[in-house]
Every structure is written in C-alpha cells, then in structure tokens.
C-alpha atoms as a printed R data frame, in Angstrom:
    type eleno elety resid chain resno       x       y       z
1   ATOM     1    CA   UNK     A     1 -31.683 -17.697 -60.171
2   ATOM     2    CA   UNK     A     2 -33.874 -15.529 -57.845
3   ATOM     3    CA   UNK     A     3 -32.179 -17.637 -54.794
4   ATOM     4    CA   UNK     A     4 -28.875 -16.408 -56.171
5   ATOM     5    CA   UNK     A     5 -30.205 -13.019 -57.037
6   ATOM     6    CA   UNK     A     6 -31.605 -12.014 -53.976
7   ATOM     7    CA   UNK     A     7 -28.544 -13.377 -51.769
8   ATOM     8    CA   UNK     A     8 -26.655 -10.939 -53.741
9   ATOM     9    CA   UNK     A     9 -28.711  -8.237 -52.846
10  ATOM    10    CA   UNK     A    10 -28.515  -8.924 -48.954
11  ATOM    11    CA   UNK     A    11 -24.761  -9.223 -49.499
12  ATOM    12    CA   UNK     A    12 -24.481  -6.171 -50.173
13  ATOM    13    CA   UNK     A    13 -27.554  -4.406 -48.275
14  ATOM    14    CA   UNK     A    14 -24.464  -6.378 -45.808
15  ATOM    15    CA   UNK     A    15 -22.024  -4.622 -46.855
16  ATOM    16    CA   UNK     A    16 -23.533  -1.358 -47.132
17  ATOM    17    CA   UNK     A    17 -24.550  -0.961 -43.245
18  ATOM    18    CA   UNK     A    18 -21.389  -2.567 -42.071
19  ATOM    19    CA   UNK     A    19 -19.417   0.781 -43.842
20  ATOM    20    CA   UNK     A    20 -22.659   2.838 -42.358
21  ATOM    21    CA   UNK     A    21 -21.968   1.912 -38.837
22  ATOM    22    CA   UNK     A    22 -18.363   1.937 -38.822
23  ATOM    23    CA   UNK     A    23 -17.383   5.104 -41.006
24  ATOM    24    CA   UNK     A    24 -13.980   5.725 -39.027
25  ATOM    25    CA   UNK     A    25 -12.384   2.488 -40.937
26  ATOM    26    CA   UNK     A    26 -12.712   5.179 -43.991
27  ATOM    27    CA   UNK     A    27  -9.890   7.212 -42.402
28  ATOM    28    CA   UNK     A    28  -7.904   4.520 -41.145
29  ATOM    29    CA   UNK     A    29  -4.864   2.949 -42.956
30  ATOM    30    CA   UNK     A    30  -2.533  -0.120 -43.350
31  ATOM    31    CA   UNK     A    31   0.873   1.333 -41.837
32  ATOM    32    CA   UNK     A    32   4.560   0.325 -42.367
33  ATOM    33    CA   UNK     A    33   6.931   3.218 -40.810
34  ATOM    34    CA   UNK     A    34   9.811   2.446 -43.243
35  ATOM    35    CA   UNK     A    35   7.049   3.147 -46.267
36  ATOM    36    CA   UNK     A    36   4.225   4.648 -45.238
37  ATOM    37    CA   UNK     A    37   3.849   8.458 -44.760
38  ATOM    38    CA   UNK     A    38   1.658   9.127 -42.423
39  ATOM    39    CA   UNK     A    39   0.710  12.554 -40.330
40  ATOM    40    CA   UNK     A    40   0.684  13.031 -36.808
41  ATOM    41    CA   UNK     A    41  -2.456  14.943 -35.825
42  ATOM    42    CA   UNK     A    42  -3.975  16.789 -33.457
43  ATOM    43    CA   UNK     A    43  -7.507  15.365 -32.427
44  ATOM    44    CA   UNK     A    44  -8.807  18.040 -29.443
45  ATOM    45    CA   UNK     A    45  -7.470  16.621 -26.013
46  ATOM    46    CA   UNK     A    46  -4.458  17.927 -23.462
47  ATOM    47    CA   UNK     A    47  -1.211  16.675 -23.255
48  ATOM    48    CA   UNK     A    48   0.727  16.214 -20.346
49  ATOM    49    CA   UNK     A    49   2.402  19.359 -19.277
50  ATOM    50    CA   UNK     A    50   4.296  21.379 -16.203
51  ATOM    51    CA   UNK     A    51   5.883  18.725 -13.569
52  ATOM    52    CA   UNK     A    52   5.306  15.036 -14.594
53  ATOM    53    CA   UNK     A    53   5.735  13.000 -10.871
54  ATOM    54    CA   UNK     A    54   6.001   9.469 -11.774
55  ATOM    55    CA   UNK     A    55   5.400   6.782  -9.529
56  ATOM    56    CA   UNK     A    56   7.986   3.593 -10.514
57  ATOM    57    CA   UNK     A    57   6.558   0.862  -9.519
58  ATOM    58    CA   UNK     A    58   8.889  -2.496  -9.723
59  ATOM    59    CA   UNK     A    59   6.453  -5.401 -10.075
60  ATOM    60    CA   UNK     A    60   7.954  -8.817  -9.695
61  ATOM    61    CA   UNK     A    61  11.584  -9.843  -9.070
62  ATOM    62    CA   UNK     A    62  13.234  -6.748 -11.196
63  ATOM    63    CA   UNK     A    63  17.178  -6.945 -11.855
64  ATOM    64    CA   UNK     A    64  19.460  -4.145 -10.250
65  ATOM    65    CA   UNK     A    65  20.529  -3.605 -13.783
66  ATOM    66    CA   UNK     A    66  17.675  -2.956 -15.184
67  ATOM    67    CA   UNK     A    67  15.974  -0.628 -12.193
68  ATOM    68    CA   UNK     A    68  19.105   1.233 -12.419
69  ATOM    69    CA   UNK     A    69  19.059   1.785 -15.952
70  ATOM    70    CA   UNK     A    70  15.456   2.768 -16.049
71  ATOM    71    CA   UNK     A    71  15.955   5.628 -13.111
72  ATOM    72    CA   UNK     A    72  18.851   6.828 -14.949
73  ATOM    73    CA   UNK     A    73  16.714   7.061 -18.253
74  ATOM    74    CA   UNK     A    74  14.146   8.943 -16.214
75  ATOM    75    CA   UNK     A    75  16.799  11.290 -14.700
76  ATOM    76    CA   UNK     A    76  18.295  12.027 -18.013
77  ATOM    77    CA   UNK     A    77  15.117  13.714 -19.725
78  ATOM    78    CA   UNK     A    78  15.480  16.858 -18.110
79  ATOM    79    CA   UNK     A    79  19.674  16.928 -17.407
80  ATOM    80    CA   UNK     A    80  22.923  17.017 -18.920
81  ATOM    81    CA   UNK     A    81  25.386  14.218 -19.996
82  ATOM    82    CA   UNK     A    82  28.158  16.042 -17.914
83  ATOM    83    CA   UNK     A    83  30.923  15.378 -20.348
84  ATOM    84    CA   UNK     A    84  33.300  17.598 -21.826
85  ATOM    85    CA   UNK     A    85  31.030  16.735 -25.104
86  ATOM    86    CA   UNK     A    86  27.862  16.438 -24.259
87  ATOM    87    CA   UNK     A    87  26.054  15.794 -27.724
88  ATOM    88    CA   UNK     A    88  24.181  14.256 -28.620
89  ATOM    89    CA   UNK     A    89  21.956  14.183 -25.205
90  ATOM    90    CA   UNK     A    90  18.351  12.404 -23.844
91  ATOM    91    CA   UNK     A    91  17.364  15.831 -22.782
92  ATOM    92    CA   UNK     A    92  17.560  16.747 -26.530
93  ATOM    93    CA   UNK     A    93  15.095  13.890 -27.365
94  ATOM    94    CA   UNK     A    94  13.028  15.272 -24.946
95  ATOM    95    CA   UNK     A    95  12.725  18.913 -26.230
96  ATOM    96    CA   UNK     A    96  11.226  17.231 -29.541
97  ATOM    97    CA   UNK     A    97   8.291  16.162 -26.790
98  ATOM    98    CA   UNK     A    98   8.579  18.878 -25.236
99  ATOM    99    CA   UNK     A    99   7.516  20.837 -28.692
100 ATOM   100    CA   UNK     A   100   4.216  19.452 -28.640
101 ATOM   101    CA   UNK     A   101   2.844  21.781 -26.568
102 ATOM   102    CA   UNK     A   102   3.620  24.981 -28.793
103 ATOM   103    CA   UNK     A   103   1.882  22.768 -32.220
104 ATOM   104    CA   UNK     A   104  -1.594  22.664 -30.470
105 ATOM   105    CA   UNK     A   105  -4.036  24.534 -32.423
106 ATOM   106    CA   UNK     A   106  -4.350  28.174 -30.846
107 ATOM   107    CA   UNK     A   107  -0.977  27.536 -28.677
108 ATOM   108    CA   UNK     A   108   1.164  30.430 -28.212
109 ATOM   109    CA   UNK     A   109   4.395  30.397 -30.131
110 ATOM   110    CA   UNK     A   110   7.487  29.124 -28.030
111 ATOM   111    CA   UNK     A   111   9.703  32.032 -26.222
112 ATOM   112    CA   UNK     A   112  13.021  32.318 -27.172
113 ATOM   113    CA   UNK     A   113  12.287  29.320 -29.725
114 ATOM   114    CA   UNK     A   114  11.542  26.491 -27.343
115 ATOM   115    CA   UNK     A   115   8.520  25.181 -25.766
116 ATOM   116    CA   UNK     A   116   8.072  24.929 -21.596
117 ATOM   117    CA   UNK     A   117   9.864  22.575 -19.950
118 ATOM   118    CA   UNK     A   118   7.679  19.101 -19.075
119 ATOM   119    CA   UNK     A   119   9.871  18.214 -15.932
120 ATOM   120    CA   UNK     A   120   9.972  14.934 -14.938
121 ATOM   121    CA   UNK     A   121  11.027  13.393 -11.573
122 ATOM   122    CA   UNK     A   122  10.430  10.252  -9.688
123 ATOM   123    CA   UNK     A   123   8.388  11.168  -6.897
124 ATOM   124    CA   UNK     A   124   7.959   7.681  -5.197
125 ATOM   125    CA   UNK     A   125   9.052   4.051  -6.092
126 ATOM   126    CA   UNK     A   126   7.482   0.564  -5.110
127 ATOM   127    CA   UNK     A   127   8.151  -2.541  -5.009
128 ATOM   128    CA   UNK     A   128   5.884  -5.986  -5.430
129 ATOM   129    CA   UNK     A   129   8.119  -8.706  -4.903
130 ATOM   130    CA   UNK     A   130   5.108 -11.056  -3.783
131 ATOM   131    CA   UNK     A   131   3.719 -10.841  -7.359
132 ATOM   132    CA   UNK     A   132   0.075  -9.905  -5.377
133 ATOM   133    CA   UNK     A   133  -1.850  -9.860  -8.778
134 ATOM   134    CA   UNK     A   134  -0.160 -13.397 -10.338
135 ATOM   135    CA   UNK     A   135   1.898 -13.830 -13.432
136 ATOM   136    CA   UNK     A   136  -0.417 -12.356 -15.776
137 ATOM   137    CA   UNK     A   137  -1.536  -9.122 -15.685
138 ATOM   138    CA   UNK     A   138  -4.726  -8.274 -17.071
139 ATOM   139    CA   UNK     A   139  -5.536  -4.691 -18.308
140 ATOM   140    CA   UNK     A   140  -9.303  -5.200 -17.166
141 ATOM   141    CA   UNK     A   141  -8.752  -6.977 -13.700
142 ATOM   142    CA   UNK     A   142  -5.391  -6.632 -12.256
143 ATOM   143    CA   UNK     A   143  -3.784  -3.835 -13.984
144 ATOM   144    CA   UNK     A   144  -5.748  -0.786 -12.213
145 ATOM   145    CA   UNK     A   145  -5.787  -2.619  -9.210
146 ATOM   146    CA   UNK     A   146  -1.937  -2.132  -9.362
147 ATOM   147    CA   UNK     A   147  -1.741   1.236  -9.777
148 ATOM   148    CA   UNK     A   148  -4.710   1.823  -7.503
149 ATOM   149    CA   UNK     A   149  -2.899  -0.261  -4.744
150 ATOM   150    CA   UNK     A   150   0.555   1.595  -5.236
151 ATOM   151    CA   UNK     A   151  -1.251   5.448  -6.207
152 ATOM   152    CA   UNK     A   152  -4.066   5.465  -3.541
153 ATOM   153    CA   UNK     A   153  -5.647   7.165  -6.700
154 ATOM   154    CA   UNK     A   154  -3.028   9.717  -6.808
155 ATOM   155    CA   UNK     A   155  -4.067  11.832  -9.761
156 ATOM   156    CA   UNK     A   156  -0.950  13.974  -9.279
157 ATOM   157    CA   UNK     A   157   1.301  10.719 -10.359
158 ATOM   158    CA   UNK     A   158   2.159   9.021 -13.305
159 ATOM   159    CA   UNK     A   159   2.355   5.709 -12.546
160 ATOM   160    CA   UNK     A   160   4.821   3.256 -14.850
161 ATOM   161    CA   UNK     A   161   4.887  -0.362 -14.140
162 ATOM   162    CA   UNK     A   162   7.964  -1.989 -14.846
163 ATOM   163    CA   UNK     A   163   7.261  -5.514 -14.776
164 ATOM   164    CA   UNK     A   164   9.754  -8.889 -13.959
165 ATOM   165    CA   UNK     A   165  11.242 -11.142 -16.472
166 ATOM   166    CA   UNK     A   166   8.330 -13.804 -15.073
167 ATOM   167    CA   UNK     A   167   5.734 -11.410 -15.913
168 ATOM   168    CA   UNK     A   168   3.126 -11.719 -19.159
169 ATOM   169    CA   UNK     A   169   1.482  -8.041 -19.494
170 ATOM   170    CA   UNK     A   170  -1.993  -8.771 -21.750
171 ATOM   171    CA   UNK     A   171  -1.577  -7.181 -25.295
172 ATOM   172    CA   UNK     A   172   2.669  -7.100 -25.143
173 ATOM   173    CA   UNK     A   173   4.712  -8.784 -28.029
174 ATOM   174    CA   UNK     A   174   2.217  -8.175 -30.600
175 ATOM   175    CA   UNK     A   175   3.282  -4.651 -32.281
176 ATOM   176    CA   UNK     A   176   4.327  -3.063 -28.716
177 ATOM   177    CA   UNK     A   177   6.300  -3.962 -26.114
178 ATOM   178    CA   UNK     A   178   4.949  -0.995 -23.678
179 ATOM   179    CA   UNK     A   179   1.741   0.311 -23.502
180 ATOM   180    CA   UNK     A   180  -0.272   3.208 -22.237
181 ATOM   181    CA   UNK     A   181  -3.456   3.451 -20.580
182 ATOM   182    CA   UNK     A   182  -6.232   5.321 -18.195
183 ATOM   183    CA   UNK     A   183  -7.639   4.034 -14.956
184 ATOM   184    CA   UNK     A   184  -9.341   5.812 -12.186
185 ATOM   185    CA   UNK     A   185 -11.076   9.020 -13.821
186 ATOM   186    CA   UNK     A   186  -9.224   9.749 -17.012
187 ATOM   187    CA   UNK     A   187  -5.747   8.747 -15.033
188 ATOM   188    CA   UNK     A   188  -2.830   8.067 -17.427
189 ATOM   189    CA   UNK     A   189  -0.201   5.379 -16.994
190 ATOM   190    CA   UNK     A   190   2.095   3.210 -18.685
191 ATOM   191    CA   UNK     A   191   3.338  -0.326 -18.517
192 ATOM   192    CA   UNK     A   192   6.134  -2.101 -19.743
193 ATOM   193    CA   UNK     A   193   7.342  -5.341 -20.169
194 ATOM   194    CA   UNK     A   194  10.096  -7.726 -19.497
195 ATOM   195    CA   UNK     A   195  11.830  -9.018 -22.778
196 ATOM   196    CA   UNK     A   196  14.457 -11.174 -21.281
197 ATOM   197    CA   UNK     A   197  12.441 -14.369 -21.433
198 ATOM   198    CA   UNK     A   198   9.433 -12.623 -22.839
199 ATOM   199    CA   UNK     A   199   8.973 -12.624 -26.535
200 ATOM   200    CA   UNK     A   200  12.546 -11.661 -26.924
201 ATOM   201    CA   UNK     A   201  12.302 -11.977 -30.694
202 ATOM   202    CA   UNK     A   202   9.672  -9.551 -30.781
203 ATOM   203    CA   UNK     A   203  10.692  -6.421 -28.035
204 ATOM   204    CA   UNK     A   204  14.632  -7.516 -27.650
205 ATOM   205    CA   UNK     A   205  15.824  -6.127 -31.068
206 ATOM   206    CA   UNK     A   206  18.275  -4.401 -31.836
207 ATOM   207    CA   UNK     A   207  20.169  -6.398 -29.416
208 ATOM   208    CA   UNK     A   208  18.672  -9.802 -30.516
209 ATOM   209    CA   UNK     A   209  17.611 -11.086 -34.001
210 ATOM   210    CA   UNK     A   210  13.725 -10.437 -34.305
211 ATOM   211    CA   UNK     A   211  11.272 -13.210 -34.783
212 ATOM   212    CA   UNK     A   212  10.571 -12.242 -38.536
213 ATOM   213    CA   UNK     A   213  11.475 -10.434 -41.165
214 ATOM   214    CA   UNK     A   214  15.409  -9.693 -42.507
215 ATOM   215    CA   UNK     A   215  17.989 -11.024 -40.020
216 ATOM   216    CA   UNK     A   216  20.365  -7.891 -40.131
217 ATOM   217    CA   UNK     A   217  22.721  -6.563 -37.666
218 ATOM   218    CA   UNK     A   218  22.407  -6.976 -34.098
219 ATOM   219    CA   UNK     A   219  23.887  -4.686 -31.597
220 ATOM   220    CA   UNK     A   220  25.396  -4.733 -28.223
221 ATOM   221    CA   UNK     A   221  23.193  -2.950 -25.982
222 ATOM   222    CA   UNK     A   222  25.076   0.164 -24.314
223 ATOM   223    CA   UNK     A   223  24.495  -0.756 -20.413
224 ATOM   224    CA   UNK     A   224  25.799  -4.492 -21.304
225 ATOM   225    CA   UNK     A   225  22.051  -5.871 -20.603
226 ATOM   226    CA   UNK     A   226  19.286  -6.799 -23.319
227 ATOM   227    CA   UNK     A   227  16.264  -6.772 -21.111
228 ATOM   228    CA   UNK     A   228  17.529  -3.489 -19.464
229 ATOM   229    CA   UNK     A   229  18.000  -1.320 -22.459
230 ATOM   230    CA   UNK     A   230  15.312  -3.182 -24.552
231 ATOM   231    CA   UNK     A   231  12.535  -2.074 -22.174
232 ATOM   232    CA   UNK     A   232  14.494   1.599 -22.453
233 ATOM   233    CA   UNK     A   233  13.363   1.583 -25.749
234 ATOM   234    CA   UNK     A   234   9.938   0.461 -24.902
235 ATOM   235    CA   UNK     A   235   9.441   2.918 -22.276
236 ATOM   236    CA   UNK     A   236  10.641   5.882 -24.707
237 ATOM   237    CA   UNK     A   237   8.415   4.924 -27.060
238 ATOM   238    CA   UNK     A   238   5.288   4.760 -24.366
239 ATOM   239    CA   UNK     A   239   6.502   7.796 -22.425
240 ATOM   240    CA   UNK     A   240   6.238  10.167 -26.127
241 ATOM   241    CA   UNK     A   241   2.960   8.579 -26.615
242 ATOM   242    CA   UNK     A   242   1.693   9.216 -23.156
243 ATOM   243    CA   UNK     A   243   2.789  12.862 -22.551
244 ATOM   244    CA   UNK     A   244   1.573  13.850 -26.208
245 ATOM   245    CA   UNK     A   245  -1.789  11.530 -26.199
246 ATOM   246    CA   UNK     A   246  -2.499  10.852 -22.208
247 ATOM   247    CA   UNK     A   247  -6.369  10.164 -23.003
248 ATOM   248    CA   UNK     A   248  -6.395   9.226 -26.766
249 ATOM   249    CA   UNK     A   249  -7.670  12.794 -27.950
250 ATOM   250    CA   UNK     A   250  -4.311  14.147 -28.672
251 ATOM   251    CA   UNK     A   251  -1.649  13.684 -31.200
252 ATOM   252    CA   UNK     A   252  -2.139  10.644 -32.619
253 ATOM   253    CA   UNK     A   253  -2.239   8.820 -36.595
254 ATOM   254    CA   UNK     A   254  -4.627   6.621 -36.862
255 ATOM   255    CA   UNK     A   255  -4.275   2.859 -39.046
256 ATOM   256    CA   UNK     A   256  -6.522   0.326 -39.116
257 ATOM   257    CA   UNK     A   257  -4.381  -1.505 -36.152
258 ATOM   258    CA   UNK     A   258  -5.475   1.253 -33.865
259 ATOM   259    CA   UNK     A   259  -4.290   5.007 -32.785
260 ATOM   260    CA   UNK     A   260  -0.090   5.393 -33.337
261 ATOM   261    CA   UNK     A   261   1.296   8.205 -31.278
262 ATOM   262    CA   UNK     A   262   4.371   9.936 -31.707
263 ATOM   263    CA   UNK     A   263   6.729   7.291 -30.772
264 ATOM   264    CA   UNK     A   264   4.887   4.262 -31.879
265 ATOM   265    CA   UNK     A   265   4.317   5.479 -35.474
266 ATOM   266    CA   UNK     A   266   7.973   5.387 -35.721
267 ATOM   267    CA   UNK     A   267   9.172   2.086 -34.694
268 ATOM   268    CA   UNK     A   268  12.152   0.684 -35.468
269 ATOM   269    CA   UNK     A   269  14.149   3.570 -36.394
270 ATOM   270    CA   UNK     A   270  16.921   4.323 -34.669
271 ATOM   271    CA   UNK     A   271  18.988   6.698 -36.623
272 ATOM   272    CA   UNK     A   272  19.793   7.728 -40.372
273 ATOM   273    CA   UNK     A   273  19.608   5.199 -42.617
274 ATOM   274    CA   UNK     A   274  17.730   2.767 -40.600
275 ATOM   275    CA   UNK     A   275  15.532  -0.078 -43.042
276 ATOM   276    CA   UNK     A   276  14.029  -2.985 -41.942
277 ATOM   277    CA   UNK     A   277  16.843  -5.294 -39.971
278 ATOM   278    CA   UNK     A   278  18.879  -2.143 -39.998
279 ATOM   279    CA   UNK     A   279  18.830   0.172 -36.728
280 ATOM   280    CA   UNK     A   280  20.594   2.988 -38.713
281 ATOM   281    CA   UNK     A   281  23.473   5.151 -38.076
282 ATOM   282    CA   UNK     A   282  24.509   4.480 -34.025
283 ATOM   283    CA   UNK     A   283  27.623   4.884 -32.134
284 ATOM   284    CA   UNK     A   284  29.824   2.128 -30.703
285 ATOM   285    CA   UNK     A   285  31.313   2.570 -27.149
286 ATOM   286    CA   UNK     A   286  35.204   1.662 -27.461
287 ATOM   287    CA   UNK     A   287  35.335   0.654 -23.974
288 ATOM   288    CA   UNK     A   288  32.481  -1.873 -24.208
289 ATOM   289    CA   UNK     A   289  31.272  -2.340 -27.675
290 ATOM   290    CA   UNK     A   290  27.848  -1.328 -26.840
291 ATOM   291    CA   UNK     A   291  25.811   0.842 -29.303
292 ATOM   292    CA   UNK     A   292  23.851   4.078 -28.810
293 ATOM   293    CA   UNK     A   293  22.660   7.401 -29.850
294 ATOM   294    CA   UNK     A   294  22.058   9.266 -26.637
295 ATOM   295    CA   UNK     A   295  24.158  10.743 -23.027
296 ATOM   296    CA   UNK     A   296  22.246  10.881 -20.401
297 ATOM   297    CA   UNK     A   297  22.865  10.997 -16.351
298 ATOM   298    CA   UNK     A   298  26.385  10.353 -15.311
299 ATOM   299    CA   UNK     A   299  27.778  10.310 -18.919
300 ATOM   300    CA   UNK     A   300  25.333   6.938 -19.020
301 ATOM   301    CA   UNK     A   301  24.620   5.761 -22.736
302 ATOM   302    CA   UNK     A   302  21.174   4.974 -24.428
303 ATOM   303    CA   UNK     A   303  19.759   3.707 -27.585
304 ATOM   304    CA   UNK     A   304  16.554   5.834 -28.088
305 ATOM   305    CA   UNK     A   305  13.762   5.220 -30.707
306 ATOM   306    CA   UNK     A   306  12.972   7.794 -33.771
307 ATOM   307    CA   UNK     A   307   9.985   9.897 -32.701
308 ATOM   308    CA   UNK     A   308   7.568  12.114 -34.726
309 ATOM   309    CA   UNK     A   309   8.538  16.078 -35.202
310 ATOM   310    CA   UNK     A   310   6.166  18.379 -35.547
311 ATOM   311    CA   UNK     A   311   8.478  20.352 -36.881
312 ATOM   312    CA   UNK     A   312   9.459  18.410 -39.965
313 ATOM   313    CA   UNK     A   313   6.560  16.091 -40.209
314 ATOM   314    CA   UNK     A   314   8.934  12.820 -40.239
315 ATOM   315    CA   UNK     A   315  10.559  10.530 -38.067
316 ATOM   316    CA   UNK     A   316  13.616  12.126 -36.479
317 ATOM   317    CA   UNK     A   317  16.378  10.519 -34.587
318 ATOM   318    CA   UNK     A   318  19.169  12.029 -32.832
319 ATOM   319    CA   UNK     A   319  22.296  10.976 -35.466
C-alpha cells in the first residue's frame, strides 16, 4: 500500500513538472479547419514587405508543364488576367496578403483603403539536373546547402525550391506538401514538393482522391496536369505563410501540431461551401473541363487555396 501510494505521488510530482517546463502546450490546440475556429495572431516579428526577388530554383528533372505553370503563378500575383472579364484574379488573392502589413500592431492605416504593394518578380532561375544533393533532401544537411549553392547567401532573394517527381523533401506528405524555412542568418525560403509519384493521395487532391477520409469529388486540374497545379496549391499555401510569418514571430495560430500560418490554417478550402471531400464552389473551363477559381497571366487559370483575412477573421476564398 505505501509501494502503491508513493508511486502515485511521483506520478504526479511527474506530471506536475512536465506542465512546468512546457507551459506553451497550455495555449496550443487540436485543429480541424472545417470545425475549429481558430485566430490568426500577431506574435512581434516582420513580414516580408517592398520587392520580394525570388530565386526559382528547379531541382531534379522538372516537367515543362509544371515550370511553366509555376512562373506563370508567380507572374500573376502582381498582374492582370487581361480578359475582357477579368474577375475573379490571383492578384486579388494577393491583396488579402498584401493586407497584412496594415493589421500589425501600431501599423498605419492603408491609403486609399489598400495596403503597399509586396511586388514579386523572379529575379534568377536554376537548374540541378545532376540531383548534386541525392534523392532525399534533408532540411538539416542538404537543404541549406541548396540554397546556399544556388543564393551565394543572397539575403536579397527568396529562394523556392521546386523539386522533381524523383525527389523525397524530409517532413512532406504528412499535413503539408510545401514548407517554409530559414537558413543562413534568419534567411527565409520555401520548398515544395513533387506529388506526381509522391504521396499523391496526400498533396494531389482535389485532382486525385486523398488517401483518407470521404472520397468526394475530384476535379480536373485547370492547366490539364496534377503534379503542376497540385504543387500551385502547395506553393500558395507556403508563399502566404512565408511573406506573413518569414521567421516564425509573425502571424501565426498555434495547435499542438505546430505554428499554422495564414494559408496553412486553412487547408482544404477552396471556395464556398467547401467540407471535407468537397473543394467548394469552383468554376469549370468549357474548353477543357478543368476547374478553378482564379485568372492569372495570359488569361491562365488556377485553383488557389482559402487563406486567413484579417479582415473578417475566417477563411476566405475567392468564389
């Protein structure tokens, strides 16, 4: 009886220091972003502002397709669809980013109702076809050697790694299917990977069924290529956490899975309506059947993911 007595009391003595040391796990929560409400804070750090020059940088055998479709992406943020009706765009997607900057604690309020501009261009482009680091890139090892390689340490680029179909990035196809990062003195980038053969279950949907949960509707993607507009998706998703949370001090909700920025906390929505298995509300293209929600360069067609506003404290999509 004293045995069993005192190994209570160590249980709990246990217990006790465990919540002592670790008091953040108090604030953190469970998350689901079709249930959940969560809030998208503010925690002290800079976002990414001004002239964003990103460095693309092609690692492994990368499809035409899907470079092209990436650079158009990239081009679209700050442009117009150039079509006689040009709603809804990518560059209005962007202005929700964009927005950030004017709900920072002390900011001034917008001019004329709309935040600064965060211009984004593609200053230089590389390409590893000799797969220099392997197959599997580590974010410890390999990763920062990458960018490092491709950057020179650059701390005026924004380097995004858009990996091969042959390509395993470390911590992929387990919640995320891009991620974001800092290397080399507080130096932001992002990396995103290949769904094609790649956990295509887990990053490929909505154009493929996922690996779990309800088997709903699955859509044609609007450039005709699942990896292509999959990693789109992906790199939407990174790109609003990046700009808004470059060195994990900015806007951010935190769960007990780690830190969910502005685009992750809202995964899987695509437009009104949207429940799990069930994109939401999207257009159809009658020329090729594909489905989207955003113009962008050239009259091009995207599917982009719900993102936080500030503005309305809820996921918003563009339809």
């Amino acid at each position: 009886m004293v045995s069993s007595s005192l190994s209570i009391r160590l249980l709990s003595l246990a217990l006790f220091l465990l919540l002592l040391i670790t008091p953040s796990l108090g604030n953190r929560h469970s998350y689901d972003p079709f249930t959940s409400k969560p809030e998208v804070t503010h925690h002290g750090g800079p976002l990414l502002t001004g002239t964003l020059n990103v460095a693309l940088i092609w690692y492994g055998n990368c499809g035409r397709v899907q470079k092209n479709t990436i650079r158009n992406f990239v081009k679209s943020l700050n442009g117009e669809g150039g079509i006689a009706n040009p709603q809804p765009q990518v560059s209005s997607w962007w202005q929700v980013i964009e927005s950030y900057q004017s709900v920072v604690p002390g900011a001034a309020p917008p001019l004329g109702g709309r935040s600064p501009p965060i211009v984004v261009t593609v200053a230089n482009q590389f390409s590893d076809r000799t797969y220099k680091y392997g197959k599997i890139l580590t974010t410890v090892d390999f990763i920062p050697k990458l960018i490092h390689d491709y950057t020179n340490g650059d701390p005026n680029l924004l380097p995004i790694v858009v990996t091969a179909r042959d390509v395993t990035v470390e911590g992929l196809c387990t919640g995320k299917c891009a991620d974001h990062g800092i290397v080399e003195n507080n130096k932001p980038y992002i990396i995103v990977g290949n769904p094609e053969t790649e956990c295509p279950g887990a990053c490929g949907w909505p154009f493929q069924q996922p690996d779990g949960g309800p088997q709903g509707v699955v859509l044609q993607p609007p450039n005709l290529n699942m990896a292509a507009d999959a990693m789109v998706i992906a790199l939407a998703t990174a790109l609003a956490d990046t700009v808004t949370n470059p060195l994990n001090t900015g806007f951010y909700y935190d769960t007990l899975k780690g830190p969910l920025g502005p685009g992750s906390v809202c995964r899987g929505i695509f437009g009104t309506g949207s429940l799990p298995g069930n994109p939401g509300k999207v257009e159809i293209d009658p020329n090729g059947g594909g489905a989207f929600n955003a113009l962008g360069n050239r009259g091009k067609k995207f599917l982009l993911p719900a993102i936080w506003n500030p503005a309305t404290s809820s996921c918003w999509t563009l339809m």
